[in-house]
VOGU-3710 file (C-alpha; in Angstrom, 3 decimals, decimal comma):
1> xxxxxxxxxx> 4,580/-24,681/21,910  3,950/-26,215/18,834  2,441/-29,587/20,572  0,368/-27,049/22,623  -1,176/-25,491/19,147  -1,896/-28,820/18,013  -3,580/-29,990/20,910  -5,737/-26,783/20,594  -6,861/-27,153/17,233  -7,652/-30,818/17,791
11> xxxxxxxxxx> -9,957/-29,847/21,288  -11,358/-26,838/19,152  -12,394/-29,106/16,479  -13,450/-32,077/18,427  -15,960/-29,672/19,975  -17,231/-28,651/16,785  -18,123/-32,298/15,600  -19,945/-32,962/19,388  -21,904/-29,978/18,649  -22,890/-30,934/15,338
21> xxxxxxxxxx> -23,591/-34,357/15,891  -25,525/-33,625/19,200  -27,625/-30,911/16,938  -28,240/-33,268/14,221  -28,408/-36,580/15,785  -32,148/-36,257/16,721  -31,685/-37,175/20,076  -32,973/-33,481/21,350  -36,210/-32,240/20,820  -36,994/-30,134/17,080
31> xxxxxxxxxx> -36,724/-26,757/19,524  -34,009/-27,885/21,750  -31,952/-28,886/19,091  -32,664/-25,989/17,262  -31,885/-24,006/20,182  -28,387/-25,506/20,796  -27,911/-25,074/16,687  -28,488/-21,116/17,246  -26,273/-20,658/20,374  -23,382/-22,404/19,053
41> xxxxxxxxxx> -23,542/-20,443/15,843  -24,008/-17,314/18,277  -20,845/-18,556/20,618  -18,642/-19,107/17,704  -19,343/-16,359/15,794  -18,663/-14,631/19,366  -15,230/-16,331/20,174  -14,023/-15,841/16,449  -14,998/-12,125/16,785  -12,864/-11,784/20,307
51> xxxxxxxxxx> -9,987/-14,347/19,041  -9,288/-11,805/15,855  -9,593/-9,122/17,671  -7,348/-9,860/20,472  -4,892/-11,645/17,749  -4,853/-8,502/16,027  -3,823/-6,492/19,036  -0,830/-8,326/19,331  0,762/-8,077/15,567  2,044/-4,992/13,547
61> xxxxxxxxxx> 1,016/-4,535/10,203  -0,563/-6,241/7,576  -0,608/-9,469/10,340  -2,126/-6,889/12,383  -4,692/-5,287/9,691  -6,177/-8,777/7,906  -7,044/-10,340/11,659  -8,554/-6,397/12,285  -10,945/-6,804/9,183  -11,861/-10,133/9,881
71> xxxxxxxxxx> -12,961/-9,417/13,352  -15,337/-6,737/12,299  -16,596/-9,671/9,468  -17,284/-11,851/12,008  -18,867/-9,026/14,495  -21,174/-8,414/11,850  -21,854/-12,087/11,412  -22,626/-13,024/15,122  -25,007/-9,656/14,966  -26,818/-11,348/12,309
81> xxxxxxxxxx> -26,538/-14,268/13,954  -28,386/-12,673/17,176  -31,360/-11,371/15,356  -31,550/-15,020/12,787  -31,743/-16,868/16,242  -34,253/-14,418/17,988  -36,416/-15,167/14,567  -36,236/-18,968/14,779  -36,162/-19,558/18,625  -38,392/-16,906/20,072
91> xxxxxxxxxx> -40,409/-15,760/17,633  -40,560/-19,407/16,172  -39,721/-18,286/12,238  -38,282/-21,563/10,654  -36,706/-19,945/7,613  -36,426/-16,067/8,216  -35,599/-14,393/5,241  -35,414/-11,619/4,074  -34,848/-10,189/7,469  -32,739/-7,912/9,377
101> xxxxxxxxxx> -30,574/-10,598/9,724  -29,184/-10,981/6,342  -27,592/-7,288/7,124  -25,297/-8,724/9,650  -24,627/-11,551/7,519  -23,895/-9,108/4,399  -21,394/-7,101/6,809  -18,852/-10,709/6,659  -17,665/-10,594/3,017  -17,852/-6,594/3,074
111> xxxxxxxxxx> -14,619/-6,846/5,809  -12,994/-10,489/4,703  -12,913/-9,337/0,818  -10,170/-6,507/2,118  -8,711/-8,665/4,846  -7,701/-11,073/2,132  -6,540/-8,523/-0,555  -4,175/-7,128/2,651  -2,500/-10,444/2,639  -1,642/-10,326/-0,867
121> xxxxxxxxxx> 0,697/-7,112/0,015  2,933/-9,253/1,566  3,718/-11,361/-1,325  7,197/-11,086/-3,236  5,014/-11,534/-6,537  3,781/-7,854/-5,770  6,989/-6,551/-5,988  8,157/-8,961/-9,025  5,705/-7,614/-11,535  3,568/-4,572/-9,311
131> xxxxxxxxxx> 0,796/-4,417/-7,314  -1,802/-3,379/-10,185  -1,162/-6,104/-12,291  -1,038/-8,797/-9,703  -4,438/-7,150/-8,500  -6,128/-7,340/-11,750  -4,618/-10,982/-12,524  -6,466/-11,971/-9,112  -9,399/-10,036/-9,970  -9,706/-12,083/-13,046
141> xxxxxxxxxx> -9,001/-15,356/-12,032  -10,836/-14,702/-9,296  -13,730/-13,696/-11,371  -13,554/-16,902/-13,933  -13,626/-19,477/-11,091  -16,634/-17,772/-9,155  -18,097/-17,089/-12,384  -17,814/-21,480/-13,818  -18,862/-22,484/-9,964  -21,781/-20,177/-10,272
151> xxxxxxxxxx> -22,342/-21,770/-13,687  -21,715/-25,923/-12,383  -24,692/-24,842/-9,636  -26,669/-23,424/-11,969  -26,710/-26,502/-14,833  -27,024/-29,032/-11,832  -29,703/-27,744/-9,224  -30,263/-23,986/-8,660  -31,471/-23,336/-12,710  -34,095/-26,318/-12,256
161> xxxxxxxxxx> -34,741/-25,016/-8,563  -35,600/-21,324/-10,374  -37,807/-22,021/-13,553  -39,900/-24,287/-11,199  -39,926/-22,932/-8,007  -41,534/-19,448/-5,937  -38,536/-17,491/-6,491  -39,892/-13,973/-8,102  -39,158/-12,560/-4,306  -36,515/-10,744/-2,336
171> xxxxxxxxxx> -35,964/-13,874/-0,257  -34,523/-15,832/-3,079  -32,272/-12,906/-4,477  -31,020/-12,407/-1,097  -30,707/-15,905/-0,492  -28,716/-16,964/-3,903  -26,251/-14,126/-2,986  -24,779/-16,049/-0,147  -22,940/-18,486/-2,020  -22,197/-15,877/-4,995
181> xxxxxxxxxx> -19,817/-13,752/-2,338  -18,896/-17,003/-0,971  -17,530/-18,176/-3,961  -15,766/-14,607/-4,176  -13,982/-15,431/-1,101  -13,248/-19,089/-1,599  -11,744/-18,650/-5,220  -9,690/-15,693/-3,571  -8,504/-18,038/-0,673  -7,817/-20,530/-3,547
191> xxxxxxxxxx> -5,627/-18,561/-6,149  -3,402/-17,029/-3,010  -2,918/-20,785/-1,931  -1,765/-22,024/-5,007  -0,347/-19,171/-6,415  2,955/-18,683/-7,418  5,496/-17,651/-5,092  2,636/-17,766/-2,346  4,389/-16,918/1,517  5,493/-19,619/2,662
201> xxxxxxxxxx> 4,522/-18,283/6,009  1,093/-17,825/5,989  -0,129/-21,132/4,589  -1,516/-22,313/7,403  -3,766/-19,387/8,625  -4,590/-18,992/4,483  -5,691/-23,067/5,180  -7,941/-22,633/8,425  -9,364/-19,458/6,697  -9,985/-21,405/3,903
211> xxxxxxxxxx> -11,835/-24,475/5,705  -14,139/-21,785/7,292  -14,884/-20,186/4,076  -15,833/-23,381/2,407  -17,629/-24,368/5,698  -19,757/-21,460/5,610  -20,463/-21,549/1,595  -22,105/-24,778/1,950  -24,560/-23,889/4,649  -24,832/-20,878/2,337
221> xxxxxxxxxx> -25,399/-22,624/-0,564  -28,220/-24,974/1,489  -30,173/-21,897/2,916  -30,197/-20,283/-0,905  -31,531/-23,574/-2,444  -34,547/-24,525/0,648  -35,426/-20,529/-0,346  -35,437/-21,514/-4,126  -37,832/-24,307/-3,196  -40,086/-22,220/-1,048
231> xxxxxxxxxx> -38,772/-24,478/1,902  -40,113/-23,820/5,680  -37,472/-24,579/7,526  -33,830/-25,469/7,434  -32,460/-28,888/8,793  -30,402/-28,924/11,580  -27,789/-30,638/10,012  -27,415/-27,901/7,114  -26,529/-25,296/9,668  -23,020/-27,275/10,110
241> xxxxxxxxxx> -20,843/-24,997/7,938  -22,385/-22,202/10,223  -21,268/-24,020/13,145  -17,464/-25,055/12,215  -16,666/-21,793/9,986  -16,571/-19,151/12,655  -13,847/-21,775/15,052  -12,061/-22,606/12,076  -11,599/-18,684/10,957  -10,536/-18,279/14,601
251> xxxxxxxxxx> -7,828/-20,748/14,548  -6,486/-19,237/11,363  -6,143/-15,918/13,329  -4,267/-17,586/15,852  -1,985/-19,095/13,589  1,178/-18,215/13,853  3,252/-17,237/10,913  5,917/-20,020/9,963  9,499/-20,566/8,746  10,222/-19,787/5,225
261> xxxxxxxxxx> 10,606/-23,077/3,276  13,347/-22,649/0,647  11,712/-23,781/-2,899  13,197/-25,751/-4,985  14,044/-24,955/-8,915  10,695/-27,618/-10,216  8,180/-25,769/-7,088  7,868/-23,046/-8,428  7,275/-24,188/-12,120  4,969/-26,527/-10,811
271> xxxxxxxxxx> 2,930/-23,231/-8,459  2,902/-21,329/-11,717  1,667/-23,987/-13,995  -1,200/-24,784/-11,264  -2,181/-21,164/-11,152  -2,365/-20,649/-14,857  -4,507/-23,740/-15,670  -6,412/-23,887/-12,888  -9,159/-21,594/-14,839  -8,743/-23,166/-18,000
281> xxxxxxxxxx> -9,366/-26,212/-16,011  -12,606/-25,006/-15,065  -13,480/-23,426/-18,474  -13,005/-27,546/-19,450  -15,371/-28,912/-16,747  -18,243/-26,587/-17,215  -18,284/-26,851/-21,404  -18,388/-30,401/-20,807  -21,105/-30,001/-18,013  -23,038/-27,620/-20,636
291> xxxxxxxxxx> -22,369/-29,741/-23,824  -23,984/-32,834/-21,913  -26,897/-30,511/-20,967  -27,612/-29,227/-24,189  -27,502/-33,437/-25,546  -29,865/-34,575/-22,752  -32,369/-31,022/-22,490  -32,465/-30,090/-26,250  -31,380/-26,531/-25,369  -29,080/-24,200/-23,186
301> xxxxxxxxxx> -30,424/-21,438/-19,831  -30,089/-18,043/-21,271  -28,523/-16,941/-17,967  -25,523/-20,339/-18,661  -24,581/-18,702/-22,069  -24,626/-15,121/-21,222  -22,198/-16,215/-18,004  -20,554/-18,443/-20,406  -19,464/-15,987/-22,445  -18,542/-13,223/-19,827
311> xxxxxxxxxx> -16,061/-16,007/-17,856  -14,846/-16,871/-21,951  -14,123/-13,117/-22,370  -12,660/-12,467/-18,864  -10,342/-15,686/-19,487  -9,166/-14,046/-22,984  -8,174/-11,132/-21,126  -6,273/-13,130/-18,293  -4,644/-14,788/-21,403  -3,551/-11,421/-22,952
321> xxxxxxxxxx> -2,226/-10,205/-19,312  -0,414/-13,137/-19,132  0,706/-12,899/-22,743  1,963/-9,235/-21,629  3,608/-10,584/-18,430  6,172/-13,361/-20,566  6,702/-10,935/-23,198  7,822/-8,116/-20,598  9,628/-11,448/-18,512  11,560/-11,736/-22,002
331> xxxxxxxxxx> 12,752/-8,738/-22,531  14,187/-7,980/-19,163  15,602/-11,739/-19,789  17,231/-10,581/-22,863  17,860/-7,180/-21,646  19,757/-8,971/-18,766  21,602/-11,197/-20,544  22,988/-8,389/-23,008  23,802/-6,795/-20,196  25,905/-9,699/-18,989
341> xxxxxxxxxx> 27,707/-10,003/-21,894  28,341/-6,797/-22,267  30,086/-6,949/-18,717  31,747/-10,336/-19,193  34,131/-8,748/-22,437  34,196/-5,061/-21,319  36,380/-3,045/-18,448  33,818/-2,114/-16,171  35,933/1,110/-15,441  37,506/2,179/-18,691
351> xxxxxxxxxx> 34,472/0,341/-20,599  37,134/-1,119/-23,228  37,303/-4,551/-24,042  38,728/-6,543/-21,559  41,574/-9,395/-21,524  38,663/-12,156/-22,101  37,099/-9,784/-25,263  40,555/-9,518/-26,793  41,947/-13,011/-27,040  38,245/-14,046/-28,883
361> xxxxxxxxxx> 39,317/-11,063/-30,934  42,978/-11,707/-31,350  42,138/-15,429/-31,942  40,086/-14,254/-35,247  42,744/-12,131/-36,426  45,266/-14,872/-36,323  42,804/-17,251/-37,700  42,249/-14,646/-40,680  45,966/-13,277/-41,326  46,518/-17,290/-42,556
371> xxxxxxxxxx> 44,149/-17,239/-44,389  44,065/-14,016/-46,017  47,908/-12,796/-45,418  46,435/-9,071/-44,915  49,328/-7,512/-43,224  48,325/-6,793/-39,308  50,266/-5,415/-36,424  49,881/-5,880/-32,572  50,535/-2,827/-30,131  51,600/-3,639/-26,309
381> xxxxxxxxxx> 50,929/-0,086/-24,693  51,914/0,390/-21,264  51,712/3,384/-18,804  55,061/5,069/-17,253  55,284/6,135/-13,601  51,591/5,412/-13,415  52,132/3,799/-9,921  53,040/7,263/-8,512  49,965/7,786/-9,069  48,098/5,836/-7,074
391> xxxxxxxxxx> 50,802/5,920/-4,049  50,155/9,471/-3,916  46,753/10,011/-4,447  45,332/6,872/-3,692  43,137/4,687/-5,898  40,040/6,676/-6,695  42,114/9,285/-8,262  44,087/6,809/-10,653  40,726/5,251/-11,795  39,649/8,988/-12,965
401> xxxxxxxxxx> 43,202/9,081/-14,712  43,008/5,553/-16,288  39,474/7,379/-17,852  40,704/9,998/-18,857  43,669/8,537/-20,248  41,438/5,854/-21,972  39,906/8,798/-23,631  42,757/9,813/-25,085  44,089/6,541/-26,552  40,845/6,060/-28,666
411> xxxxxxxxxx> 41,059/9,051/-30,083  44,490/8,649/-31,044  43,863/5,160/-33,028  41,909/4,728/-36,020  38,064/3,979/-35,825  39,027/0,135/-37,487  41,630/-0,642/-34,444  40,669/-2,853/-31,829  41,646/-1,322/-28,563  41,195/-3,129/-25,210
421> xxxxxxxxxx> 42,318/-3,016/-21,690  45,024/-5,862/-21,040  45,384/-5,428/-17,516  46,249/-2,685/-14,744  47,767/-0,305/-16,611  48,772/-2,017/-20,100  46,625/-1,532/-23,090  46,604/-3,799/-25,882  46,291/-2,392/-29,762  45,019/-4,495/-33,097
431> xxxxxxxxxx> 45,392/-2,740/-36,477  44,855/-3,655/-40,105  47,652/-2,276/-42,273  51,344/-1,886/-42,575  53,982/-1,479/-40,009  55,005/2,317/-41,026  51,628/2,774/-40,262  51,565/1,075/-37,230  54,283/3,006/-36,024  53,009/6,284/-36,897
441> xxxxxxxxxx> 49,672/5,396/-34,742  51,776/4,275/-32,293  54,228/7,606/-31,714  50,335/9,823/-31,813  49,306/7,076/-28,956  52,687/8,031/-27,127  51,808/12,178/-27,592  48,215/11,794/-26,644  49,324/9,664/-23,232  52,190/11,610/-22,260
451> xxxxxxxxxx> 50,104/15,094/-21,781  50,751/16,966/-18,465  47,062/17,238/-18,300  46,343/14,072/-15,890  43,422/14,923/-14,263  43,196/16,393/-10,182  47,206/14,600/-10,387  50,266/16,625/-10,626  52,489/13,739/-11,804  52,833/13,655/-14,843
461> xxxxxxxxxx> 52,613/10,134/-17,088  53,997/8,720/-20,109  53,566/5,823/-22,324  55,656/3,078/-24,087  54,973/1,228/-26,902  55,857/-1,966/-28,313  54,870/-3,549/-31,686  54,860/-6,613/-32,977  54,348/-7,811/-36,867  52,169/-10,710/-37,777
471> xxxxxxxxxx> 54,538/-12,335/-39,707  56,886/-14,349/-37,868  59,877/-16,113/-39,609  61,811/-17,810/-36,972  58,624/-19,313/-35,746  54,915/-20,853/-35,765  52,697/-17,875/-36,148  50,420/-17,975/-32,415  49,085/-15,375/-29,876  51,530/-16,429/-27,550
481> xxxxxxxxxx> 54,669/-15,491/-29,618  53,110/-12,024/-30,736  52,398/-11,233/-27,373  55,895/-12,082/-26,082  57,336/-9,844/-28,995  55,143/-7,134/-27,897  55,936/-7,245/-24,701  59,727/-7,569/-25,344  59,622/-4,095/-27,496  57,850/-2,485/-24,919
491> xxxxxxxxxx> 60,571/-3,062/-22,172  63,135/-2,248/-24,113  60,850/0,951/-24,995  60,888/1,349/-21,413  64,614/0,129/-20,435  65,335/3,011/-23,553  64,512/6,222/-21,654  60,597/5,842/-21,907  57,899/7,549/-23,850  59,219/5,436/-27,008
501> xxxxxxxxxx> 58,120/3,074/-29,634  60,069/0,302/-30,242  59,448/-2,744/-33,346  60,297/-5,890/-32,418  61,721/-7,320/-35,650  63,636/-4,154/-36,365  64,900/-4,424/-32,464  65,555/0,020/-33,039  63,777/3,104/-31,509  61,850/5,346/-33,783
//
C-alpha cells in the first residue's frame, strides 16, 4: 500500500511537469498553448474538487470536516477557473481582471482559512494551554509573518511597481489581494508545521497542502505584479503554480494519516525554539531589507513604516502572550513540585508526616540535643486490637478509623510536638521538654485513643505507649538506639495488660 501511494504521487506529479513544460515550452501555438494552460488548470481544479470530496466521505471528524472545506475551496476555484478560461480562450481577453472570475477565485481562501484552523483542534497543544490562547498565538504569528512577507515584496518590486505604474484601479486592488490571503494561508500552513507539539500524523497532508499553497501564491503573486505594470497578458509559464497547486492539494487529501513518532526530550525544545523565533527571524530580515533601503533611496514608503510598526506591535503582544504562557508554565511547575513534596513526607491517608518526613526530622533533633543538651523525649505509639478491625470490617472502614483516630492524637499533643505516621498502625511522637512531661502527654494520648467512639466499628481500640529519653548512658546517642528503646517500652506496655505507658530507662508502668 504504501509503494502504491508512492507510485501515485510520483505519476500525479510527473504529469504535472509534462503539462507545464508542454504549455511553456513554445512548441504549441500562443492559443493552443494557452488553451491546454486553461484546461489543465480547469481539470485539476476539477479532480482536486472530486478527490476532497470523495476523501471526505470516507473519514469522521475533523479528518472528515478540513477535506469537506477544502473541496468547496477548490469548487469555487475551478468555477473561477471556468469563467477566467472562457475570458482568455473564447472571448480572447489576455489578462481578465477584474472579472467574475476573481469571485470564484475569492471563494478558495474563504473555505481553506477554516479547513486549516479545523486541523489545529486536533493538536495536544490545544488542550495543554486552551484553545483561545493557542488561537490568538496563531493569529499573531500568523499575522507578523504575512505582515514582513507583505513588507520584503513591497521594498523589492510591488512598491516600485505602484508609485510608477497604472494601478489607481480595481484590477490592481483585486489583483495584489491574491498573494495577501495567500500569504495568510502559507504562514498558517507554516506555524502548524513547525509548531510545537505539531501531530505527528498529519505532516504529510499539512506538506502536500503546503506545496499547493506556495504553488498557487506564486502564480498569484505573478498575476498581481503584470496587473501592477498594466501588463496584457500573462505568460504561459507563470500559470504553473495554477497548474501543480490544485494536484498537489489533492494528494494531501488523500494522504493518509500516519504513525505517531515518539519525540525525543531535545525535539521538542528544538519545535518550540523554531516556532518562537521564527517571527523574530523575520522582524531581522525585513529591518535589514528596510535599513539598506533607506541607505541606497534616501527615504522609507509610508505604507513600509506604518506595516512596520503594526507587525512591531503585534510581535510585542506575541511576546507578552508568551511572557504570560512561561509565567503560568511556572507556577503550575512550582505548584507541582510543592505538591510533590508535600506527598513525598506526608501520609497520604492520615496526612501526617510520614516515615521518610520523620527521620529528616528526628535526624535534626539528634543533631541539636548534642549540641544544645535541651532535654527531648521520643514516643513509640502503637494501636491495640486494631487488626480486628480490619478483619471484620474490611479495609475501607479501618482507613476512616486510622482518621479519625489521627484526629484525636493531635489534639492530645502539644502544638510544638512532632507527630508522624511510622507505619500501619504505629505512630511516632517528638517533644521538647522533660520526661514527667512526656509522660503526662503520653497517658492523655492513651485516653484520647482508647475512646469507644471508633467510627461505623463496634470494636473498640486502645493504645500503648512507649518512651524513650534522649540521653543515653550505656551507649552512643543515635536514632537507632532511641528507636529500639521505644519500641522495647511499648511491648512491654503491651505484654503489661495494654492501654499503658511505659519509660524505658525507668523499665515501670505509670
Amino acid at each position: 500500500m504504501t509503494q502504491f501511494r508512492a507510485r501515485r504521487t510520483w505519476l500525479v506529479l510527473g504529469v504535472v511537469v509534462a503539462v507545464i513544460a508542454l504549455a511553456g515550452s513554445g512548441l504549441l501555438s500562443p492559443r493552443i498553448s494557452v488553451l491546454v494552460d486553461d484546461i489543465a488548470q480547469i481539470v485539476g481544479g476539477a479532480t482536486a474538487t472530486a478527490v476532497c470530496w470523495w476523501t471526505s466521505r470516507r473519514h469522521h471528524g475533523v479528518e472528515r470536516r478540513w477535506r469537506a472545506l477544502m473541496a468547496l475551496g477548490m469548487a469555487g476555484w475551478t468555477l473561477g477557473m471556468f469563467f477566467w478560461a472562457f475570458y482568455r480562450s473564447v472571448l480572447h481577453v489576455p489578462l481578465p481582471s477584474p472579472s467574475i472570475a476573481d469571485i470564484g477565485f475569492f471563494m478558495f481562501p474563504v473555505f481553506a482559512v477554516p479547513a486549516l484552523l479545523s486541523l489545529v483542534r486536533q493538536s495536544p497543544r490545544r488542550e495543554a494551554i486552551g484553545p483561545i490562547h493557542l488561537w490568538l498565538v496563531l493569529t499573531l504569528d500568523g499575522l507578523v509573518v504575512v505582515g514582513g512577507l507583505f513588507i520584503l515584496t513591497w521594498t523589492t518590486a510591488l512598491g516600485a511597481v505602484v508609485h510608477t505604474g497604472p494601478t489607481g484601479s480595481l484590477g490592481f486592488l483585486v489583483a495584489v489581494m491574491y498573494p495577501i490571503t495567500d500569504f495568510v494561508l502559507i504562514a498558517m500552513v507554516l506555524l502548524m508545521v513547525i509548531g510545537p507539539k505539531a501531530v505527528a500524523e498529519i505532516r504529510v497532508p499539512l506538506t502536500f497542502l503546503g506545496c499547493g499553497l506556495v504553488m498557487l501564491s506564486l502564480s498569484d503573486s505573478v498575476y498581481a505584479y503584470l496587473v501592477a505594470i498594466g501588463a496584457e497578458s500573462m505568460p504561459t509559464i507563470a500559470d504553473a503554480g495554477f497548474i501543480a497547486g490544485p494536484p498537489l492539494i489533492a494528494l494531501a487529501a488523500l494522504a493518509e494519516r500516519g504513525e505517531p513518532r515518539p519525540r525525543t526530550a531535545l525535539q521538542p525544545w528544538r519545535s518550540d525554539r523554531t516556532q518562537l523565533l521564527l517571527p523574530y527571524l523575520l522582524i531581522a530580515v525585513i529591518a535589514t531589507i528596510v535599513t539598506m533601503q533607506a541607505l541606497i533611496v534616501g527615504n522609507l514608503d509610508a505604507v513600509v513604516v506604518i506595516l512596520g510598526v503594526v507587525v512591531l506591535v503585534l510581535a510585542l503582544v506575541r511576546q507578552i502572550l508568551t511572557l504570560l504562557e512561561n509565567d503560568a508554565l511556572l507556577q503550575q511547575i512550582s505548584a507541582a513540585q510543592d505538591e510533590l513534596r508535600y506527598r513525598a513526607h506526608h501520609d497520604p491517608l492520615t496526612e501526617l508526616a510520614n516515615r521518610a518526613a520523620f527521620d529528616e526530622h528526628f535526624a535534626r533533633a539528634i543533631d541539636d540535643y548534642r549540641h544544645t543538651k535541651s532535654e527531648r523525649v521520643l514516643m513509640l505509639v502503637d494501636l491495640d486490637d486494631f487488626k480486628q478491625v480490619n478483619d471484620q470490617y474490611g479495609h475501607p472502614a479501618g482507613d476512616r478509623l486510622l482518621v479519625a483516630l489521627t484526629a484525636r492524637l493531635r489534639e492530645a499533643v502539644p502544638e510544638s510536638a512532632f507527630v508522624a505516621r511510622f507505619g500501619g498502625d504505629e505512630f511516632t511522637v517528638l517533644l521538647q521538654g522533660p520526661i514527667d512531661e512526656a509522660v503526662v502527654v503520653a497517658r492523655r494520648i492513651v485516653d484520647a485513643l482508647s475512646s469507644d467512639q471508633t467510627a461505623d466499628t463496634s470494636v473498640s481500640v486502645g493504645a500503648s505507649v512507649g518512651v524513650a529519653q534522649f540521653e543515653l548512658a550505656d551507649e552512643p546517642l543515635s536514632a537507632h538506639a532511641l528507636l529500639r528503646r521505644a519500641d522495647a517500652a511499648m511491648y512491654e506496655a503491651k505484654r503489661s495488660g495494654k492501654g499503658a505507658v511505659v519509660v524505658y530507662r525507668e523499665r515501670c508502668k505509670h
